[in-house]
Each structure stands twice: as C-alpha cells, then as structure tokens.
C-alpha positions in Angstrom: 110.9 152.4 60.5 110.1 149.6 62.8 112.4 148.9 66.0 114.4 145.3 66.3 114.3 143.8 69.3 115.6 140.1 69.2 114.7 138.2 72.2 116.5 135.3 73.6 115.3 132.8 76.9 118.4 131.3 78.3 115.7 128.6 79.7 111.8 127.8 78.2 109.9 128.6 81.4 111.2 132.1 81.2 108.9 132.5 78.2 106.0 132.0 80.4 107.1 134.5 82.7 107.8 137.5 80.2 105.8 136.3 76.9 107.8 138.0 74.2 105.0 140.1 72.9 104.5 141.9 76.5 108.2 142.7 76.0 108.1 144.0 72.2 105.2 145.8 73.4 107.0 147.8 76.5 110.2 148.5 74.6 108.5 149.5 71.6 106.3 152.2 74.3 109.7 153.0 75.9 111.5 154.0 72.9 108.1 156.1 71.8 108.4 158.3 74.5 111.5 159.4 72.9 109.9 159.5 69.7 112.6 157.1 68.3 112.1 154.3 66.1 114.2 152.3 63.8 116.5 151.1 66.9 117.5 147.1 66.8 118.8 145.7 71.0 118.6 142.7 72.1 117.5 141.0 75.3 118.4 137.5 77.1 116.6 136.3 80.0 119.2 134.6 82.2 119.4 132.8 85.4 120.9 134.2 88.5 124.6 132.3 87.8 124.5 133.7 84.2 124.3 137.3 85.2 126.4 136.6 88.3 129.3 135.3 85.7 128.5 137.7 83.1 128.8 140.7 86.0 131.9 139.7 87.5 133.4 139.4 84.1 132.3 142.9 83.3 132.0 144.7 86.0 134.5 143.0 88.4 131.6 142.2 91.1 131.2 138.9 91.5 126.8 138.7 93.0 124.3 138.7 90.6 122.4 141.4 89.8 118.8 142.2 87.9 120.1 144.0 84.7 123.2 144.6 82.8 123.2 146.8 79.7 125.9 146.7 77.0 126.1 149.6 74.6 127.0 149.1 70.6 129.0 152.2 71.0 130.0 155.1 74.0 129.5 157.5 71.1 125.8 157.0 70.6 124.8 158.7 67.5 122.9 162.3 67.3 119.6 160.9 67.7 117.7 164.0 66.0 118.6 162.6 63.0 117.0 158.9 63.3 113.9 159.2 61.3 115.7 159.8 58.6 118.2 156.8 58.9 117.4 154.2 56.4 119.2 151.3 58.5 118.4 150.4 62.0 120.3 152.3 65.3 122.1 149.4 67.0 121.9 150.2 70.3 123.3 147.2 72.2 122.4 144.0 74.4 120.9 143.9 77.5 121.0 140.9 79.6 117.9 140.2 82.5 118.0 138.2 85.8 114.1 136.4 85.9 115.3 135.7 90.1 116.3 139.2 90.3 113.1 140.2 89.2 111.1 138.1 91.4 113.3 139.0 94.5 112.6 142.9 93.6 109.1 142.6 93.5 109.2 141.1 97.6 111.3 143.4 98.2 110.1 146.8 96.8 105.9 145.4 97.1 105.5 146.2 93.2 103.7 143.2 90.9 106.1 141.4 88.5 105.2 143.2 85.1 105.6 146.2 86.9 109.3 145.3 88.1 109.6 144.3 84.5 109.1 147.4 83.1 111.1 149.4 85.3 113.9 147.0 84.6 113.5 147.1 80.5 113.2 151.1 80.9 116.6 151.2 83.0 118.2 149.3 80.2 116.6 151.2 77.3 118.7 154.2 79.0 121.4 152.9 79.6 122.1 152.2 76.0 120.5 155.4 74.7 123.5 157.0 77.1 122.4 157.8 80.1 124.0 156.7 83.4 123.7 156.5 87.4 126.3 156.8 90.2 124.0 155.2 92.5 120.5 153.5 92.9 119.3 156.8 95.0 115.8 157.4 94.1 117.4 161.6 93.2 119.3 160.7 90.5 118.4 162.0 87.4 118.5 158.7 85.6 116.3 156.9 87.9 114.0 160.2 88.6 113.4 159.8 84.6 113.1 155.9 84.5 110.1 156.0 87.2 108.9 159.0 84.7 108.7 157.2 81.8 107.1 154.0 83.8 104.0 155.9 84.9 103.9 156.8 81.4 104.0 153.2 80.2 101.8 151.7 82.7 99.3 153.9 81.4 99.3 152.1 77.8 
C-alpha cells in the first residue's frame, strides 16, 4: 500500500523552494527505513508568524520555531501489523517554517535540502511516537533522526 502525503504551501514561492516531489520522495525514504507503508500525514509550509501563532497556541511559547508535529492519536497503533492494514495509518499533521529552515542552514553550515530532510525526519518521529526532552545531540530521538539522515542522503 502506497503512503498519503498531502502537501499544502501556505504561500506559491514555497513550492519553489521544497518542490513537492523532493518532499514525497524523502518521506516516502523515511518511512522505508521503517519498512512501513500505507501511512497518510500531511505537511504545510508556513511563514514564520504562522508557526509563531500556531506554537504559542499549542505549546504556550510564543517564537516561532522550524517544526511542529501533531499526532492523529497518543496511542499510535502496533505498527507490526501495517502491511496487513487495508486502509491507510493516519499518522498526523506536521506544520514547517521555510525562514526557520533557512536560518538553520546559517546557523548549523548544512545546505537547504539537507536541513529539509533532517526537519521532515524529526516530524516523521514525532508522529510515529517518539519524543525529545531537549535538542542535545545524545538523545535518543535526535541520535536516530541524524541515523536515518545519512541513510536518506544516500538515496
């Protein structure tokens, strides 16, 4: 089964930026490292005061930031069983800060699909469950995000 992935652009010079095939492309390689398929998420490309509204609504901090990742569910199904799903696996909605990108890229020295990549791989795992306490480089989250990115950059 074939994964969803429904892509919005709050703005038409985002789809420039991230063409929508590079995107179906990466999440359908992210999701293949988990050998899942058959998952439907969506993704918006925002501007910098969307995410900034959207995260102080959400998460009560009120700066934007470059992802923000809303699960369908806490209780995300036992995914050993997915192959054999006839209907999709919602998984959830994540929402993507273009200007947050771009100022990661300066400030981390990494090219833009490359920041793009990391970014659609931390929200991948965030709604397939997993989570962070904080943006150290030795938690297990981000240890397996920068994992899976070699892995993807390779394809």
């Amino acid at each position: 089964m074939n994964n969803i992935i429904d892509i919005e652009y709050n703005l038409d010079e985002y789809k420039d930026k991230i063409p929508q095939s590079f995107v179906e492309k990466k999440v359908n390689d992210i999701l293949a490292t988990f050998s899942k398929s058959g998952c439907e998420l969506s993704i918006t490309f925002v501007s910098d005061q969307e995410i900034q509204e959207l995260n102080k609504q959400w998460r009560d901090k009120d700066s934007p930031t470059d992802i923000l990742s809303f699960v369908q569910s806490d209780n995300v199904e036992d995914f050993d069983f997915w192959p054999e799903m006839e209907e999709s696996q919602v998984l959830g909605d994540m929402v993507i800060s273009i200007s947050a990108i771009e100022r990661n890229c300066e400030n981390f020295n990494v090219s833009f699909d490359e920041e793009v990549e990391r970014i659609l791989i931390h929200g991948v795992l965030h709604l397939l469950g997993y989570d962070h306490k904080t943006n150290d480089k030795t938690e297990p989250m981000l240890i397996l995000q920068e994992k899976i990115l070699s892995e993807v950059r390779e394809k």
